[in-house]
C-alpha positions in Angstrom: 0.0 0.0 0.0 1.3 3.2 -0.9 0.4 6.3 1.0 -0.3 9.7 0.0 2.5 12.2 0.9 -0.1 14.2 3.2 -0.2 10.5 5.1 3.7 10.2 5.2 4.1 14.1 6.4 1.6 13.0 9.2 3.9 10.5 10.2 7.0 12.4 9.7 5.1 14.9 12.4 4.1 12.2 14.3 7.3 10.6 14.9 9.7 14.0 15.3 6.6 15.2 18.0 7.0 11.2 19.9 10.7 11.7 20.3 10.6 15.1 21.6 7.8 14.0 23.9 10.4 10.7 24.7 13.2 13.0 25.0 12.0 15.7 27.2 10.0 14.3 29.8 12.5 13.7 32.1 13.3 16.7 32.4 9.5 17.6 33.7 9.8 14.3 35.9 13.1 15.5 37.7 11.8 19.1 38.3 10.1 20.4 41.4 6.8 19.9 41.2 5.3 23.3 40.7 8.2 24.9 39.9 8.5 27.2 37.1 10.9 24.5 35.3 8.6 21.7 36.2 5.5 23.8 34.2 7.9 24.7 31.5 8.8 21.7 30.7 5.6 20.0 31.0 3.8 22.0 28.7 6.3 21.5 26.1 5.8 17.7 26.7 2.0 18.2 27.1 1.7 20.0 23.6 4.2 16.8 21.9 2.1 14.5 23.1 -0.8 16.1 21.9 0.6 16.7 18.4 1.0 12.5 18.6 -2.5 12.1 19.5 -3.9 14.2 16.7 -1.4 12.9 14.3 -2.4 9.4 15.6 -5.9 10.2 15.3 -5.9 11.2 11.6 -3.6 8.3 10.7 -5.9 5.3 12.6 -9.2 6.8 10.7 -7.3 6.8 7.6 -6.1 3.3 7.5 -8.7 2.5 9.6 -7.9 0.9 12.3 -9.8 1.4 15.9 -7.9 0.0 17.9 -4.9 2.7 17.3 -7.5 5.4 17.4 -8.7 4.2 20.7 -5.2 4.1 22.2 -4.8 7.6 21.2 -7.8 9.0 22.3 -7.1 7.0 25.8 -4.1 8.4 25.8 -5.3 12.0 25.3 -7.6 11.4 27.8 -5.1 10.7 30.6 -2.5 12.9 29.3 -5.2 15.6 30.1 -6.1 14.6 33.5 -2.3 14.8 34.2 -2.5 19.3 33.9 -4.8 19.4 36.9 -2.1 17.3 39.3 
């Protein structure tokens, strides 16, 4: 199957958005909590990971496969219950 190069742009987005999300968490997880380094750095991991679920989303409903969409729309989920802590 070949894909159309809006489908493989998605995934280049999705992949370079999954690393920096890989990459910088840490760096919110060794923080204070509630420090201004610890909301800095989440945010920028908050708005990666979002980026992968959207990306994520578009790509499952393309091929289609529900169970990837599920697991990005779970993961979403939690990922936003995680700005309240």
């Amino acid at each position: 199957m070949h894909d159309p190069l809006w489908m493989k742009a998605f995934l280049a987005v999705h992949v370079a958005a999954g690393t920096s999300a890989f990459v910088l968490a840490p760096l919110a997880l060794i923080t204070a909590k509630g420090g201004k380094a610890h909301r800095r750095w989440g945010k920028i991991y908050f708005w990666a990971m979002a980026v992968v679920a959207v990306t994520a989303m578009v790509m499952a409903i393309y091929r289609p496969i529900l169970f990837l969409a599920l697991v990005a729309i779970f993961s979403f989920i939690r990922l936003s219950s995680a700005i309240a802590c």
